[in-house]
C-alpha positions in Angstrom: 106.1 80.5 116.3 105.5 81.7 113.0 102.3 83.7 113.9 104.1 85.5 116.6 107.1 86.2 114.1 104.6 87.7 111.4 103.1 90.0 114.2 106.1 91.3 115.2 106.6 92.2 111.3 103.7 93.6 110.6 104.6 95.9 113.7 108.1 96.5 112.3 106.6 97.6 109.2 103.8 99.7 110.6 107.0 101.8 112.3 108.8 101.3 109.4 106.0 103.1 107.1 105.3 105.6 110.2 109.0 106.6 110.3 109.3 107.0 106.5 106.5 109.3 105.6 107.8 111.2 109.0 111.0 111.6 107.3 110.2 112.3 103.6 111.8 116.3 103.0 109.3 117.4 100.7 105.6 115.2 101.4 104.3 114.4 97.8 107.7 114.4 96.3 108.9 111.0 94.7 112.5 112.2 95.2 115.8 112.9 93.2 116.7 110.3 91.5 116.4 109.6 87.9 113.5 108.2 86.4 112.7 104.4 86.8 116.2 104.2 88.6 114.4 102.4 92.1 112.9 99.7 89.3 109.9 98.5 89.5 108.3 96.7 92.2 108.8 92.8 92.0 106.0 90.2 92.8 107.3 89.6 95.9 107.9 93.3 97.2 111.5 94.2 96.3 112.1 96.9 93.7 113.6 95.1 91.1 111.8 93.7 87.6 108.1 91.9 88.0 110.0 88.7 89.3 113.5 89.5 90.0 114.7 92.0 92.7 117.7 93.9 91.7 120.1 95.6 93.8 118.5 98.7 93.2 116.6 100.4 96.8 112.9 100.9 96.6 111.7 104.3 95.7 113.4 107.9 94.4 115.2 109.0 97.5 118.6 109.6 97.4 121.1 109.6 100.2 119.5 112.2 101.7 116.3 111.2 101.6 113.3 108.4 102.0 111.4 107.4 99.4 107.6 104.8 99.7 106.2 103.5 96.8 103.1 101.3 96.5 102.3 98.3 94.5 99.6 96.1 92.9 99.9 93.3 90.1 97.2 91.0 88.9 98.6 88.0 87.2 96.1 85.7 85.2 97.9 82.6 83.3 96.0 80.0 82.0 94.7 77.8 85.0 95.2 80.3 87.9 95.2 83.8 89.1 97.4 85.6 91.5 97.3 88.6 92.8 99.8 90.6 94.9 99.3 93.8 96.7 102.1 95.7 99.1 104.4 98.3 99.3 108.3 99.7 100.4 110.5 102.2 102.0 113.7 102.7 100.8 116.1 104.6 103.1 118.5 107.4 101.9 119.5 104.8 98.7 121.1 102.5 101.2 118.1 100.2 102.9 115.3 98.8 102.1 112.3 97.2 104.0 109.1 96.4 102.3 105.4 94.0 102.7 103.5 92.3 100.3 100.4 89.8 100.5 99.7 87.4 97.7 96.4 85.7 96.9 96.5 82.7 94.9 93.7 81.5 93.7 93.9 77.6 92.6 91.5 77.3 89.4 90.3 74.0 88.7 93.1 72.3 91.0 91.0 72.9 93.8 88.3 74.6 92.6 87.1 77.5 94.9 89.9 77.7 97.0 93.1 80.1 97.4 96.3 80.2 99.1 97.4 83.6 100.9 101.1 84.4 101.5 102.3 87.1 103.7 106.2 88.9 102.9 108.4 90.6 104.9 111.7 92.0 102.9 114.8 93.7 104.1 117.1 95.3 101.4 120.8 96.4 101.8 123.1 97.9 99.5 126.8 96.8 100.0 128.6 98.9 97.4 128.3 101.1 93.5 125.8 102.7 91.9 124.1 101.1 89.2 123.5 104.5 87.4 126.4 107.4 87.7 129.6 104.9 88.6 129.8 104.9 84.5 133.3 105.2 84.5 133.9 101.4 85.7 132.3 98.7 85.4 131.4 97.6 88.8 128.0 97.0 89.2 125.5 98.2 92.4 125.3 95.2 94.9 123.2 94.4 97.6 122.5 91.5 100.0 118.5 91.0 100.9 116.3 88.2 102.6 112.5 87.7 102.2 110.1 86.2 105.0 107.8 84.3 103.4 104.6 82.8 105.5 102.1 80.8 104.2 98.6 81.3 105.6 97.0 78.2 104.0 99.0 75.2 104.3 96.4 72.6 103.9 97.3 72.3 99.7 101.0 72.7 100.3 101.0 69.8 103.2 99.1 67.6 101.1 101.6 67.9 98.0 104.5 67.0 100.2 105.3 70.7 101.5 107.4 70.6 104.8 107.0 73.6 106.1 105.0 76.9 105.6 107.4 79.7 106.6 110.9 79.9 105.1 113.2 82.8 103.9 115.0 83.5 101.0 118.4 85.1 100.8 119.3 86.9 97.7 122.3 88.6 96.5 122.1 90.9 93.4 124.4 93.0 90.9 122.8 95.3 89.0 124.2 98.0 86.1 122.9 100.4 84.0 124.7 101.4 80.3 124.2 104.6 79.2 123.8 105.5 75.9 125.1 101.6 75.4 123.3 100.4 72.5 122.0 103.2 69.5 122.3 105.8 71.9 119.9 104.2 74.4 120.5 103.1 77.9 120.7 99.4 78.2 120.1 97.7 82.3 120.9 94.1 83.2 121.0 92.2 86.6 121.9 89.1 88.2 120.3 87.5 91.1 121.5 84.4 93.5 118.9 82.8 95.7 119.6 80.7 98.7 115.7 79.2 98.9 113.5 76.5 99.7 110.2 77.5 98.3 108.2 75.7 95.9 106.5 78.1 93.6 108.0 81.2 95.3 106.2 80.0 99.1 102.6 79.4 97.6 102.8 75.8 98.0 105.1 75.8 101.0 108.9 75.4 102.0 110.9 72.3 101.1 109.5 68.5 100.5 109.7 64.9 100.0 112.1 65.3 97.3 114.4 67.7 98.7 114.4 70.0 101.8 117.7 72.1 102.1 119.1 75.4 100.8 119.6 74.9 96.7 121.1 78.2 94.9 119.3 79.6 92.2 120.0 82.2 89.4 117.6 84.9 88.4 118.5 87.4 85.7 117.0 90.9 84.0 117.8 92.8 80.9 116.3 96.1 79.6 116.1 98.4 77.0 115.2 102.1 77.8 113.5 103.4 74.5 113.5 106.5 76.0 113.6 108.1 79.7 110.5 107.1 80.0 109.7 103.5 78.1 111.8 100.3 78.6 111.3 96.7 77.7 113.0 93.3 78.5 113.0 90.5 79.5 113.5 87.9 83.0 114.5 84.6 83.7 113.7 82.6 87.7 115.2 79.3 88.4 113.4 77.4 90.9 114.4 74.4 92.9 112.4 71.4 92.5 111.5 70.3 95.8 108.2 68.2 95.6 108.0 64.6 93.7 104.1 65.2 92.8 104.9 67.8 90.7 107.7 68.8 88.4 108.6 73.0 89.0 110.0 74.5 86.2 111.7 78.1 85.6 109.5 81.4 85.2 110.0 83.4 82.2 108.6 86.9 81.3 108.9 90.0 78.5 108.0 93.2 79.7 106.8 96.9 78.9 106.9 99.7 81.3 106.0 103.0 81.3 106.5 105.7 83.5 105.2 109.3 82.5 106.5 110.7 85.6 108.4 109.8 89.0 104.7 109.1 90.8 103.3 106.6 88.7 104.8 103.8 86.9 102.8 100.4 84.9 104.0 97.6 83.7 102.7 94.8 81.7 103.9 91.5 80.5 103.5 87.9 79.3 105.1 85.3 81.5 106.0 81.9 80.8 105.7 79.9 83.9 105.6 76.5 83.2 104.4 73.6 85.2 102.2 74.6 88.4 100.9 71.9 90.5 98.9 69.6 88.1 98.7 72.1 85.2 101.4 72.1 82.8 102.5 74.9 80.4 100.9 78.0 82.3 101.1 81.2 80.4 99.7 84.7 80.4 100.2 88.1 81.4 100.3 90.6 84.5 99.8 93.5 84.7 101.4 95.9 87.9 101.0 99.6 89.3 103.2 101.6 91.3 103.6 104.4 92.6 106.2 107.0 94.5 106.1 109.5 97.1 
């Protein structure tokens, strides 16, 4: 069942991709909008911060127009690496679909061995604009869900994992201050997660401990030095699903720097706490983008 679901999303996103670089106005063109105002491409797909998605649509397009961007971030903490590679088409401002695939390799856990996951995200906005609705206080909000399926269940199943599809649902608010704080523009968001994955899907869906829906709240602030340069920070809460191991919340503080619409990196040091049978697992990422 799940294979046959992830075929028919890879096929949905092949049109999807097809149907957006058919539609783009001007090819090479990153769109409209303002700088960094589609985000940055979070861990899992969804613009948003590294590990956050915010209501904000993938991409520069504006209502008139389609907008692709294209992602890759290498995370090394302590005892593991990840490493996440994908991209997403936002539609006129208003939808957004996008694919990632996530390799996670498992250190000395189990040493040699990796865990793949496979995402399919859909994106809608519901109402605002984060950026030019300045005169009220409203934030942008959207509704999204992320298909998560895990290609090596073997670990997961072993650590009490039930399952090793699931999808998240997410709703987000996200607002931008300009000229908020010294004369610079100041960005926050908060996310609410329906999910059952343990360690964002890498080691599976649900467990012994707990296997139902839990809500969780994600949030993001920034600081734009300039047009160009912003830092902040994140915060993920994570339900705690397996008895073997304790899960605790992921944590980051982040640079990113865009010297134009096409190209975008971002580096950071995250905090992510207990993985598995490694406690206290820090150290940075570091993720490209970029926007046609």
């Amino acid at each position: 069942m799940a294979s046959r679901m992830m075929l028919w999303m890879r096929v949905l996103a092949t049109l999807g991709l097809a149907a957006g670089l058919a539609l783009q106005p001007r090819p090479g063109d990153a769109g409209e909008r303002l700088l960094l105002t589609g985000g940055i491409t979070q861990i899992e797909g969804s613009a948003g911060g590294g590990i956050v998605p915010w209501a904000l649509i993938a991409g520069y397009g504006t209502r008139d127009e389609v907008g692709l961007t294209m992602f890759h971030t290498h995370l090394a903490i302590d005892d593991f690496r990840l490493q996440s590679t994908g991209m997403a088409i936002g539609y006129y401002d208003r939808f957004e679909v996008s694919l990632a695939k996530q390799r996670f390799s498992l250190g000395s856990t189990v040493p040699g061995e990796s865990i793949s996951q496979e995402i399919i995200g859909i994106k809608l906005k519901l109402s605002g604009d984060a950026i030019f609705d300045q005169d009220r206080w409203l934030p942008q909000i959207a509704v999204g869900a992320q298909y998560k399926n895990n290609r090596d269940f073997t670990v997961p199943r072993l650590l009490g994992a039930k399952h090793d599809s699931g999808v998240d649902f997410y709703l987000a608010a996200t607002k931008m201050h300009l000229a908020a704080v010294a004369g610079r523009n100041v960005l926050w968001n908060l996310t609410g997660r329906l999910t059952k994955a343990n360690q964002m899907g890498l080691l599976g869906f649900g467990g012994d401990r707990n296997d139902d829906y839990r809500l969780k709240l994600e949030a993001s602030a920034a600081l734009f030095i300039n047009d160009r340069i912003a830092v902040g920070v994140e915060y993920r809460a994570k339900p705690d699903n397996l008895s073997a191991f304790s899960e605790d919340s992921f944590k980051d503080v982040f640079i990113v720097f865009a010297p134009d619409k096409r190209f975008a990196i971002t580096a950071a040091y995250a905090r992510l706490g207990t993985i598995a049978d490694k406690r206290s697992q820090d150290g940075f990422y570091l993720s490209g983008q970029l926007s046609f």
